[in-house]
C-alpha positions in Angstrom: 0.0 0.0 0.0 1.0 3.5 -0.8 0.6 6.6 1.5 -2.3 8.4 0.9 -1.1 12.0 2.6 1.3 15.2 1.9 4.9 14.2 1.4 5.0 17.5 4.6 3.3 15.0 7.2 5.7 12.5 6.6 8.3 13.5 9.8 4.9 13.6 11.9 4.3 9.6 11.0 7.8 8.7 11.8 7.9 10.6 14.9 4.5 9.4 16.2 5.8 5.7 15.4 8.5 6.2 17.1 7.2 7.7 20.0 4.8 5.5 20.7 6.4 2.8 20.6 9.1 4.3 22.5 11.6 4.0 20.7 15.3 6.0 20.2 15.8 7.0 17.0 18.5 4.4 16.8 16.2 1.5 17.7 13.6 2.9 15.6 16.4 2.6 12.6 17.3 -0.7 13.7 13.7 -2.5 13.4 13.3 -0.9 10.1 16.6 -1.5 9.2 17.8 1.1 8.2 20.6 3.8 9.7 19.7 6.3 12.5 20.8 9.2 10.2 18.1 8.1 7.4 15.4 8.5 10.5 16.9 11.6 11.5 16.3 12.5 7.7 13.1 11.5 7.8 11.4 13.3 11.0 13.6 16.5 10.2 11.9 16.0 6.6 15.1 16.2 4.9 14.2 13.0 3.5 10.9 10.7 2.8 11.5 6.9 3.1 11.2 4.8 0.1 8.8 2.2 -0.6 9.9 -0.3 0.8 10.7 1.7 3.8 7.0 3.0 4.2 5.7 -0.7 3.9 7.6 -1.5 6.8 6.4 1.5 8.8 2.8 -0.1 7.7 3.5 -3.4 9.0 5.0 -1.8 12.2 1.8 0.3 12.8 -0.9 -3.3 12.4 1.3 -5.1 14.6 0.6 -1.8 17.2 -3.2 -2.9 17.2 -5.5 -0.1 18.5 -2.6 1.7 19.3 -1.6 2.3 15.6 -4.8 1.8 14.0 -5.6 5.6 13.6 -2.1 6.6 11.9 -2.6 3.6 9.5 -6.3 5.2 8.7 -4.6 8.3 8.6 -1.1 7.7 6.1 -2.2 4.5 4.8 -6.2 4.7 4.4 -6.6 1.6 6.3 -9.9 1.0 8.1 
């Protein structure tokens, strides 16, 4: 699946993923796999994660349950 919002919101969708799984920006990096500098990238949007990236922020958010349901309705137009 695709992301379905502004390129702008992307640092919002990587920080709130983050946070709420409470995660460092390193360990965030590390489940993604991917370097802590690309995730810096990303929530400073310097960057926007590539597809293959994004599909495994999705997978990350329906493994959350309720508690990343509304951010995959939001990015990924998930029910």
């Amino acid at each position: 699946m695709t992301v379905t919002t502004p390129v702008s919101d992307i640092p919002n969708l990587v920080r709130t993923l983050r946070e709420r799984l409470g995660l460092s920006q390193e360990k965030l990096a590390a489940s993604l796999g991917v370097s802590f500098q690309t995730v810096n990238r990303w929530e400073r949007g310097h960057a926007k994660p590539s597809q293959l990236a994004l599909n495994a922020i999705e997978q990350k958010l329906a493994e959350m349950g309720g508690q990343g349901s509304d951010l995959l309705h939001k990015y990924f137009k998930q029910p």
